[in-house]
PDB file of N, CA, C, O and CB in Angstrom:
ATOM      1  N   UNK A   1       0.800  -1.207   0.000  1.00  0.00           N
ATOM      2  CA  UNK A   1       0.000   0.000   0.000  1.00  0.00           C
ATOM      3  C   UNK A   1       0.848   1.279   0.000  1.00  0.00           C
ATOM      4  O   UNK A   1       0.490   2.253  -0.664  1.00  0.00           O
ATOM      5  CB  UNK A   1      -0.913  -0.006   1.192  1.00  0.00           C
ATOM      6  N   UNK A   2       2.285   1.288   0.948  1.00  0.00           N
ATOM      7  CA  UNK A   2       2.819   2.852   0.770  1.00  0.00           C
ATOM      8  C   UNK A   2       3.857   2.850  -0.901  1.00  0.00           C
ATOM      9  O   UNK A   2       4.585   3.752  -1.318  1.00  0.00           O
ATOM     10  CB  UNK A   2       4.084   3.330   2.519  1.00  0.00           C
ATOM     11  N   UNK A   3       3.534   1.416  -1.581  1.00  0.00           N
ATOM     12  CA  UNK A   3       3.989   2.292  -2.796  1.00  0.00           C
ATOM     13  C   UNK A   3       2.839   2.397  -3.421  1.00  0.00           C
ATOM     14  O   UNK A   3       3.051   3.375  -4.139  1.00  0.00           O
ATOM     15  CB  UNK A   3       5.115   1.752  -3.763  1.00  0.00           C
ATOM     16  N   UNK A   4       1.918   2.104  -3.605  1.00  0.00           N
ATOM     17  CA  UNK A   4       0.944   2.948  -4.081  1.00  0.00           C
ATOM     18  C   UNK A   4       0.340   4.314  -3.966  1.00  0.00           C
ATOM     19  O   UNK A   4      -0.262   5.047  -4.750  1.00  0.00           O
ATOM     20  CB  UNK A   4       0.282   2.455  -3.936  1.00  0.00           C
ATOM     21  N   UNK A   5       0.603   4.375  -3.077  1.00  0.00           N
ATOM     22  CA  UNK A   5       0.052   5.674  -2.307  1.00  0.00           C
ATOM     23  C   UNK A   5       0.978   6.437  -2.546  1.00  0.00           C
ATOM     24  O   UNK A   5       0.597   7.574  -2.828  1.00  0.00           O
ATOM     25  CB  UNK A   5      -0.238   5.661  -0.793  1.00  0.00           C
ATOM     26  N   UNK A   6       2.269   6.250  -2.552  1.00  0.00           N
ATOM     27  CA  UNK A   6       3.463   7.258  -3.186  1.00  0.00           C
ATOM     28  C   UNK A   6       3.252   7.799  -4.065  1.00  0.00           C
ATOM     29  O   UNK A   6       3.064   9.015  -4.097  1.00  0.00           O
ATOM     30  CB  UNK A   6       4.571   6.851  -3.572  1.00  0.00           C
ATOM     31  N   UNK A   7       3.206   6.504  -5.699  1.00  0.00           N
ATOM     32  CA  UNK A   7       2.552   6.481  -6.873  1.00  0.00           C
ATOM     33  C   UNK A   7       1.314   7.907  -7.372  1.00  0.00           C
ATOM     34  O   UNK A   7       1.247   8.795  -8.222  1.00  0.00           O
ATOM     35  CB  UNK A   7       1.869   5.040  -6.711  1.00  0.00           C
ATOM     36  N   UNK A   8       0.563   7.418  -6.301  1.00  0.00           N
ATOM     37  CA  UNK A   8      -0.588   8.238  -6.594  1.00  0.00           C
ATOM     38  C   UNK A   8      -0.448   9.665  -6.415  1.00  0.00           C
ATOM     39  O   UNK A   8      -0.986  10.483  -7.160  1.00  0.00           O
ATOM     40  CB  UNK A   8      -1.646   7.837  -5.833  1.00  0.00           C
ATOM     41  N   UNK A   9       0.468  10.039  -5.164  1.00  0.00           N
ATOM     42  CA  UNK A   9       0.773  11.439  -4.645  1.00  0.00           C
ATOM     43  C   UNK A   9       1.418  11.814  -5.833  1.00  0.00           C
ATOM     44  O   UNK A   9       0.989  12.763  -6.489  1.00  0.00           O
ATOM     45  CB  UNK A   9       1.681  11.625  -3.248  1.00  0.00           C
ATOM     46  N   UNK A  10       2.258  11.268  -6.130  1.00  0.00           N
ATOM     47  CA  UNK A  10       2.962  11.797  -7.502  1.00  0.00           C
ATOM     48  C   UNK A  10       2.070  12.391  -8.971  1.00  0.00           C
ATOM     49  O   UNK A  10       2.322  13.386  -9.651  1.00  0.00           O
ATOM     50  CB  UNK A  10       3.822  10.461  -8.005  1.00  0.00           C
ATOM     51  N   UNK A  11       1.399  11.771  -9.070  1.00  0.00           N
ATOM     52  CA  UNK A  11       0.324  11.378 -10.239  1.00  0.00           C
ATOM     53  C   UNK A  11      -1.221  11.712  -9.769  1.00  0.00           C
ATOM     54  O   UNK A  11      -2.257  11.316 -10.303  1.00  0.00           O
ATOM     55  CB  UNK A  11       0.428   9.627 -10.595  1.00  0.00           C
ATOM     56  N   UNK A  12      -1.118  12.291  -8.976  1.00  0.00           N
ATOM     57  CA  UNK A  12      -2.880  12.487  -8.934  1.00  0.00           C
ATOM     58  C   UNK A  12      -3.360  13.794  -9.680  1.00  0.00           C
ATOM     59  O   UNK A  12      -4.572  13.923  -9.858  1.00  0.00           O
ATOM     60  CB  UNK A  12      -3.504  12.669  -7.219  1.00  0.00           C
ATOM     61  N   UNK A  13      -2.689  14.553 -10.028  1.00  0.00           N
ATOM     62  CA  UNK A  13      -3.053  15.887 -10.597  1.00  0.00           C
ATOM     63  C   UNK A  13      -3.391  14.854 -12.087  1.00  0.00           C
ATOM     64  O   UNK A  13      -4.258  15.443 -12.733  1.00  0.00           O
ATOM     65  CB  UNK A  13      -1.577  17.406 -10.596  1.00  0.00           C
ATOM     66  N   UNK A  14      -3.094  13.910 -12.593  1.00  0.00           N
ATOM     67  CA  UNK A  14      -3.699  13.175 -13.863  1.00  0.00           C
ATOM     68  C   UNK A  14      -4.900  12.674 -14.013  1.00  0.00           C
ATOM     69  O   UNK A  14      -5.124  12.105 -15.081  1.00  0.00           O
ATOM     70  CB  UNK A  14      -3.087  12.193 -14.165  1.00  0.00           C
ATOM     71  N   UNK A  15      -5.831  12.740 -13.136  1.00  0.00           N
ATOM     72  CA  UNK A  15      -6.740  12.122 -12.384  1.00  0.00           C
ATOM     73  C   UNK A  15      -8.206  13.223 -12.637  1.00  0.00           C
ATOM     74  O   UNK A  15      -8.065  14.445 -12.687  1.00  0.00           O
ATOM     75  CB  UNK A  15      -6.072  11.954 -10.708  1.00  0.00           C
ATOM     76  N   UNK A  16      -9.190  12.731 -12.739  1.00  0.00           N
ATOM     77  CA  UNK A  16     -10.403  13.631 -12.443  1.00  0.00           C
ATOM     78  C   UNK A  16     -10.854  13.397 -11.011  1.00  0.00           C
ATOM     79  O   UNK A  16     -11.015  12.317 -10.442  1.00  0.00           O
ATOM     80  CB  UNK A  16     -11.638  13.335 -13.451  1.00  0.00           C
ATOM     81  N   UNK A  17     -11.036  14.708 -10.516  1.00  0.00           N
ATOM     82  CA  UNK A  17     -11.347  14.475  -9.525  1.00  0.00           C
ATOM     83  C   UNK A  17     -13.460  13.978  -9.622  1.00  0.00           C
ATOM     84  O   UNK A  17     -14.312  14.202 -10.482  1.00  0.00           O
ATOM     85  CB  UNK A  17     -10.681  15.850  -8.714  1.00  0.00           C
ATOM     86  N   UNK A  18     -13.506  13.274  -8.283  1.00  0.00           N
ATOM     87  CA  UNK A  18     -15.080  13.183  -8.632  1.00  0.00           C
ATOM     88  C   UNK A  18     -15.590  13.296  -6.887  1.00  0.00           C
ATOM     89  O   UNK A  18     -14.920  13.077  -5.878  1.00  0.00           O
ATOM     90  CB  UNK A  18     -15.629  11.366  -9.643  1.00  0.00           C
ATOM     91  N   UNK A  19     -16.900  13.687  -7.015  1.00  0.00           N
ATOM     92  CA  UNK A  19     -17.738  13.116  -5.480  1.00  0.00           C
ATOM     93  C   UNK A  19     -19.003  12.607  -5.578  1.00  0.00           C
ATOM     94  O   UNK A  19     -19.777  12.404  -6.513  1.00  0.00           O
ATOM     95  CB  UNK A  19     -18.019  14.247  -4.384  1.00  0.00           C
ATOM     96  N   UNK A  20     -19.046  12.368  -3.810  1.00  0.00           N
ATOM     97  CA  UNK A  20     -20.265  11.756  -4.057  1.00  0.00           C
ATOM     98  C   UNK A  20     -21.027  11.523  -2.857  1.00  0.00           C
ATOM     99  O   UNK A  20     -20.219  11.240  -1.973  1.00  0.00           O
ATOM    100  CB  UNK A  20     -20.083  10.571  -4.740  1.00  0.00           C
ATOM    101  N   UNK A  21     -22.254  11.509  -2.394  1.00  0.00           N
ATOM    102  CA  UNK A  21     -23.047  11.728  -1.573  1.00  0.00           C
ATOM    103  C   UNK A  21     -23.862  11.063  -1.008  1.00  0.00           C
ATOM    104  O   UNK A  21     -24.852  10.691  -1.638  1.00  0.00           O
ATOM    105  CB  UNK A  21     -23.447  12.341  -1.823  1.00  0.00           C
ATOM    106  N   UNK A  22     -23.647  10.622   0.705  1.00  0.00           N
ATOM    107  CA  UNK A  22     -24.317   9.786   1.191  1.00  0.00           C
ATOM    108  C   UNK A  22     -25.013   9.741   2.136  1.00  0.00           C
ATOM    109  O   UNK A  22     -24.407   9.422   3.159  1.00  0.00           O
ATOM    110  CB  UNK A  22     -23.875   9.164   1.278  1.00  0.00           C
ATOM    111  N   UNK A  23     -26.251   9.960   2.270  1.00  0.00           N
ATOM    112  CA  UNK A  23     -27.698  10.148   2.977  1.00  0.00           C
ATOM    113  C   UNK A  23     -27.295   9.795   4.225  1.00  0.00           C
ATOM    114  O   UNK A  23     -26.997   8.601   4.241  1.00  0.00           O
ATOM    115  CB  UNK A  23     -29.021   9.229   2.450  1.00  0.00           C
ATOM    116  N   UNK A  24     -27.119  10.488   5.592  1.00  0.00           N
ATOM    117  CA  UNK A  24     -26.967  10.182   6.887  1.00  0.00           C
ATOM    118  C   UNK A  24     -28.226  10.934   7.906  1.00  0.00           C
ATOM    119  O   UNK A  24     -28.088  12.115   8.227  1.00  0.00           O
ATOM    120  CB  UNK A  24     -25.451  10.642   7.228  1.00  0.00           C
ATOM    121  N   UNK A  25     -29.059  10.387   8.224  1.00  0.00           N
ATOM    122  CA  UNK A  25     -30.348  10.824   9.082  1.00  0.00           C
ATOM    123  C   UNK A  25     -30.866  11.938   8.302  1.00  0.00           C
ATOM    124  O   UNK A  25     -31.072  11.714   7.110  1.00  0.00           O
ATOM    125  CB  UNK A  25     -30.046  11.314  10.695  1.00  0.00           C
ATOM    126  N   UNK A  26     -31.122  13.143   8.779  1.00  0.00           N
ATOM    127  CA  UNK A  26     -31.802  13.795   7.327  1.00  0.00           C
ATOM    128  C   UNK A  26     -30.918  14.599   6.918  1.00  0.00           C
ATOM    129  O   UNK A  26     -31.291  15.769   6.829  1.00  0.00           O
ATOM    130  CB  UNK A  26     -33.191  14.639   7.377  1.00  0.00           C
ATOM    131  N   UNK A  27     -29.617  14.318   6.571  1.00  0.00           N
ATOM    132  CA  UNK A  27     -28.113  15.164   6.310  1.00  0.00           C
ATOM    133  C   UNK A  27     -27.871  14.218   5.067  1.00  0.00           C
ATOM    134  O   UNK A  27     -28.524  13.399   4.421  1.00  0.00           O
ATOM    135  CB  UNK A  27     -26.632  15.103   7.781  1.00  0.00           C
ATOM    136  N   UNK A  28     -26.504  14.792   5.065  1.00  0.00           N
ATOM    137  CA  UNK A  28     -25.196  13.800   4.115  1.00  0.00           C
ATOM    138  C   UNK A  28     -23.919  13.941   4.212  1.00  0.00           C
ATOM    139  O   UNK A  28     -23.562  14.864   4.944  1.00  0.00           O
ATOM    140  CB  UNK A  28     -25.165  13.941   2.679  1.00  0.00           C
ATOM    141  N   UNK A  29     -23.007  13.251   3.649  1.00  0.00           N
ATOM    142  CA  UNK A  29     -21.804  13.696   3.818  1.00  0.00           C
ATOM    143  C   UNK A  29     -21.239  13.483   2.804  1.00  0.00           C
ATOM    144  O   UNK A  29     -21.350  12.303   2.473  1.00  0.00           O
ATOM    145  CB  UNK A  29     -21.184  13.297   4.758  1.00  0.00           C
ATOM    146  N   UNK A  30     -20.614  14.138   2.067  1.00  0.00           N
ATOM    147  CA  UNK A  30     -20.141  14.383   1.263  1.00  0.00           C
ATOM    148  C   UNK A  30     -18.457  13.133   0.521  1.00  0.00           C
ATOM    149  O   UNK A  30     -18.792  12.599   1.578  1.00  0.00           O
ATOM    150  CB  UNK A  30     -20.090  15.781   1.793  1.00  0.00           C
ATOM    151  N   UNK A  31     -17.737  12.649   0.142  1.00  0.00           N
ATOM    152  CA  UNK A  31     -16.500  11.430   0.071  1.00  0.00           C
ATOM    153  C   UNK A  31     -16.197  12.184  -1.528  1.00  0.00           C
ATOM    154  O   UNK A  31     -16.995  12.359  -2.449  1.00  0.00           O
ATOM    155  CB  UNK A  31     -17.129   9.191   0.136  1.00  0.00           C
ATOM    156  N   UNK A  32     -14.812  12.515  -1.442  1.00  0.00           N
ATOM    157  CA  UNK A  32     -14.246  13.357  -2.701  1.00  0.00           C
ATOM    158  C   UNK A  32     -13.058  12.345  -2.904  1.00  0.00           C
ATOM    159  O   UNK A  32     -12.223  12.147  -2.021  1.00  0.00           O
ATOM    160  CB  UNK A  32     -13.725  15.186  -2.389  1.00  0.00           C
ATOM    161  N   UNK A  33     -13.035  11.560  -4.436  1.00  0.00           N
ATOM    162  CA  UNK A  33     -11.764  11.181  -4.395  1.00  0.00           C
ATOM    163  C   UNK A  33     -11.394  10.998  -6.231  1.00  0.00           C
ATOM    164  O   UNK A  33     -12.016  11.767  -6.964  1.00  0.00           O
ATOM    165  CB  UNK A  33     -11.653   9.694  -3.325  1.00  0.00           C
ATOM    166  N   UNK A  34     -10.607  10.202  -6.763  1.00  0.00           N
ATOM    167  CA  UNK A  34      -9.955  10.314  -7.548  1.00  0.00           C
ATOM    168  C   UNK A  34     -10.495   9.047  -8.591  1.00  0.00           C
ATOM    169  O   UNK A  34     -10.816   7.977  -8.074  1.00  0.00           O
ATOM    170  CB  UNK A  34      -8.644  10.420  -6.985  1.00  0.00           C
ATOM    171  N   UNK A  35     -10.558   9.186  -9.744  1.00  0.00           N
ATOM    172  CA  UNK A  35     -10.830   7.965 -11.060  1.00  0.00           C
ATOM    173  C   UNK A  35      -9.797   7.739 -11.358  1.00  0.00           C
ATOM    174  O   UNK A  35      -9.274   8.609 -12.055  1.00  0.00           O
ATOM    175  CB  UNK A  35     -11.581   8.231 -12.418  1.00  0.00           C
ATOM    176  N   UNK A  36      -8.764   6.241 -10.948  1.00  0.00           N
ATOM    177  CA  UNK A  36      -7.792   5.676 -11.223  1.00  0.00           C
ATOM    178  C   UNK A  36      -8.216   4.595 -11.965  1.00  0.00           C
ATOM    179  O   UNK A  36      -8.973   3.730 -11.527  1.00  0.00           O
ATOM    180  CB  UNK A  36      -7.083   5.451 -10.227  1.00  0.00           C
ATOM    181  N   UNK A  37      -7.464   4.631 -13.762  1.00  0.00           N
ATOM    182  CA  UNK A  37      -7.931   3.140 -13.751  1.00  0.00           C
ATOM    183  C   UNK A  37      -7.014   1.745 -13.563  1.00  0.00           C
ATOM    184  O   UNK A  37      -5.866   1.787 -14.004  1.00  0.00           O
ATOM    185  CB  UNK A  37      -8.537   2.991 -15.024  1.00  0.00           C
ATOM    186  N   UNK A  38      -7.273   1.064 -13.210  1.00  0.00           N
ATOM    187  CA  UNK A  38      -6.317   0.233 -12.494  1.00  0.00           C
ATOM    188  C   UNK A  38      -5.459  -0.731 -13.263  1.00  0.00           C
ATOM    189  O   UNK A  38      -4.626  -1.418 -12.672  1.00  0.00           O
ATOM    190  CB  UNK A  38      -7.013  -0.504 -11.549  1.00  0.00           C
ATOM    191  N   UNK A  39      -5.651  -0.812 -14.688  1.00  0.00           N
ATOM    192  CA  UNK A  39      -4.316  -1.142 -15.778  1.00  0.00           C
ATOM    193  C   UNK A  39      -3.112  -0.513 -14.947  1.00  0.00           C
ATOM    194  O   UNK A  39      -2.169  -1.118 -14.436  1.00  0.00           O
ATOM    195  CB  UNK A  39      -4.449  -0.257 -17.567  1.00  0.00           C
ATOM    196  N   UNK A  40      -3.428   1.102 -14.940  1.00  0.00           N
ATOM    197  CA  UNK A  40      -2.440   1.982 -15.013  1.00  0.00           C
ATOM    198  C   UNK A  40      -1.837   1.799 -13.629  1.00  0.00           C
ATOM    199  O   UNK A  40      -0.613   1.680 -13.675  1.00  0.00           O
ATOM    200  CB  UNK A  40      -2.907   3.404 -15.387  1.00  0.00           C
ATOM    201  N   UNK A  41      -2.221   1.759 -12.743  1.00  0.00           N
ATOM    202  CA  UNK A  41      -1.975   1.091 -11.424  1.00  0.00           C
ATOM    203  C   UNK A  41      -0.976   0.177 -11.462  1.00  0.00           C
ATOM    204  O   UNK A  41       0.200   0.284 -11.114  1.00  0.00           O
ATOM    205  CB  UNK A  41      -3.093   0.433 -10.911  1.00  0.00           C
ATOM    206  N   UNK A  42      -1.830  -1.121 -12.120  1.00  0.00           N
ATOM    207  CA  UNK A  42      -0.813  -2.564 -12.254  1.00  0.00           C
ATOM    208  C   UNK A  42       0.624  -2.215 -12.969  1.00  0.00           C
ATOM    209  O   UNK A  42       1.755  -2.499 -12.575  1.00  0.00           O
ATOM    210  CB  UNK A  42      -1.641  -3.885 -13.358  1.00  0.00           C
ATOM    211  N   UNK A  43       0.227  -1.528 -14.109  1.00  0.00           N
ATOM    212  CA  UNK A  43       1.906  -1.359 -14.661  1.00  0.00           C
ATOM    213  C   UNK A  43       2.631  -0.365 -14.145  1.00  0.00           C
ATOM    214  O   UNK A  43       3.828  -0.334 -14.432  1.00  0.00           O
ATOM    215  CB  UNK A  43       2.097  -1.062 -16.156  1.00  0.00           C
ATOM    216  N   UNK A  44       1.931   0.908 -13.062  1.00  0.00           N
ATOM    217  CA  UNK A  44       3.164   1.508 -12.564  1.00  0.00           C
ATOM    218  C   UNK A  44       3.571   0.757 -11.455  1.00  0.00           C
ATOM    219  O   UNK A  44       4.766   0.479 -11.552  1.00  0.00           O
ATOM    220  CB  UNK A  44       3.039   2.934 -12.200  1.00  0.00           C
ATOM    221  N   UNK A  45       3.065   0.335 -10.473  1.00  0.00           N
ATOM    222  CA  UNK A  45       3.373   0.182  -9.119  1.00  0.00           C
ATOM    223  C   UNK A  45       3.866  -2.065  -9.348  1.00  0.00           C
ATOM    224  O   UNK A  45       3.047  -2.941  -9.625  1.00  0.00           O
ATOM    225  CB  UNK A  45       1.488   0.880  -7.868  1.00  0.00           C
ATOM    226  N   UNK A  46       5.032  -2.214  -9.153  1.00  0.00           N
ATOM    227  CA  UNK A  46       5.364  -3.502  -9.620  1.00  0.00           C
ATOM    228  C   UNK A  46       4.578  -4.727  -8.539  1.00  0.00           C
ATOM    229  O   UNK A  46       4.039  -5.765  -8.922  1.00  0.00           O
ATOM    230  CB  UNK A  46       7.123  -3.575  -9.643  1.00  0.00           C
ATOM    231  N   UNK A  47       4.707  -4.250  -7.140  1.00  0.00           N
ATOM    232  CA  UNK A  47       4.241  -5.187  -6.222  1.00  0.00           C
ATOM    233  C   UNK A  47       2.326  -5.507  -6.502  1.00  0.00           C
ATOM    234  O   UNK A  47       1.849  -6.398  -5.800  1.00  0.00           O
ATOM    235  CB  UNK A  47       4.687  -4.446  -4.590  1.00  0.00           C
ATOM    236  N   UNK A  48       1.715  -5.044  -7.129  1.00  0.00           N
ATOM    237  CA  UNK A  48       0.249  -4.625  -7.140  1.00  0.00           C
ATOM    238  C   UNK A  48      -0.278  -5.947  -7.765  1.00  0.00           C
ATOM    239  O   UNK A  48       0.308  -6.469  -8.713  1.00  0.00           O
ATOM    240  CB  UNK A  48      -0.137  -3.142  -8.065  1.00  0.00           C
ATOM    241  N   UNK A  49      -1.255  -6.405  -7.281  1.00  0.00           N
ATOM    242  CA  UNK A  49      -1.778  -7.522  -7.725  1.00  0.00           C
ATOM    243  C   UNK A  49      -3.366  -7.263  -7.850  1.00  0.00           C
ATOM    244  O   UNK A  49      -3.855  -6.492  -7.025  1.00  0.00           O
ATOM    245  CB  UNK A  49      -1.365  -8.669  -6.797  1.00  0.00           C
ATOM    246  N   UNK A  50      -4.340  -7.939  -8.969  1.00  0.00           N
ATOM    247  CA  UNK A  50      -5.333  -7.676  -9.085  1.00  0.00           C
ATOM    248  C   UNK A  50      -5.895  -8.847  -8.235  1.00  0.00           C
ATOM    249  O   UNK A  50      -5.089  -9.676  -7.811  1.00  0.00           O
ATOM    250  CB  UNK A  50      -5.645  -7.423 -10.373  1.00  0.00           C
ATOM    251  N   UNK A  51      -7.309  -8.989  -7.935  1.00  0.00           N
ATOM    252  CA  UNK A  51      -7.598  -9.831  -6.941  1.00  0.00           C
ATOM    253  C   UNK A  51      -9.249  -9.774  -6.998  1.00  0.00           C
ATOM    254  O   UNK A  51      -9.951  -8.987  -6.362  1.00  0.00           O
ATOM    255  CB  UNK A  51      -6.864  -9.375  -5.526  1.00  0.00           C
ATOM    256  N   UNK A  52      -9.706 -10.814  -7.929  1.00  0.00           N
ATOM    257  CA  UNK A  52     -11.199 -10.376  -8.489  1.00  0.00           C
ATOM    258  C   UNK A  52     -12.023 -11.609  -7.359  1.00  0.00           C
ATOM    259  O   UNK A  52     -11.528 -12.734  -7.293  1.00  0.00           O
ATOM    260  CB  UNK A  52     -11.488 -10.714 -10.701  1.00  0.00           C
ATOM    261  N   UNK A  53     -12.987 -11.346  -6.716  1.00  0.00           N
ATOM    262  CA  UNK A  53     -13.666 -12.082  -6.099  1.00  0.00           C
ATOM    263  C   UNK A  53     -15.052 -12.328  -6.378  1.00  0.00           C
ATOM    264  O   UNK A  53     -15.822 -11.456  -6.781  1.00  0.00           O
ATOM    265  CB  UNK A  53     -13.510 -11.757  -5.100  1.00  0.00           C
ATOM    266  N   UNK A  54     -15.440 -13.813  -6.110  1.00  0.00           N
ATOM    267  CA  UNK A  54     -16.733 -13.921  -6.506  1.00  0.00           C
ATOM    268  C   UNK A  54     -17.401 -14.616  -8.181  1.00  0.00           C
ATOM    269  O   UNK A  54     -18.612 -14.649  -8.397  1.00  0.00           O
ATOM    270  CB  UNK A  54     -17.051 -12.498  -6.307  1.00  0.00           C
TER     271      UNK A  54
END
């Protein structure tokens, strides 16, 4: 995980940012994060393994 997360700090300005919104009693809260697609993942970061379940 901290080379990914390196990865990403480096590289997130490549990224769209997106959000999104989730109904809490009669509120919400708001979760802002990033569209990585995860090819790009697998071939930068060498340790990264895909892991499909189900």
């Amino acid at each position: 995980m901290p080379e990914t997360r390196d990865w990403f700090l480096k590289h997130r300005q490549q990224f769209r940012e997106r959000s999104t919104r989730t109904p809490v009693g009669n509120g919400f809260y708001t979760t802002v994060g990033r569209l990585v697609p995860i090819a790009q993942v697998l071939d930068a970061v060498p340790r990264v393994v895909r892991v499909q379940f189900g």
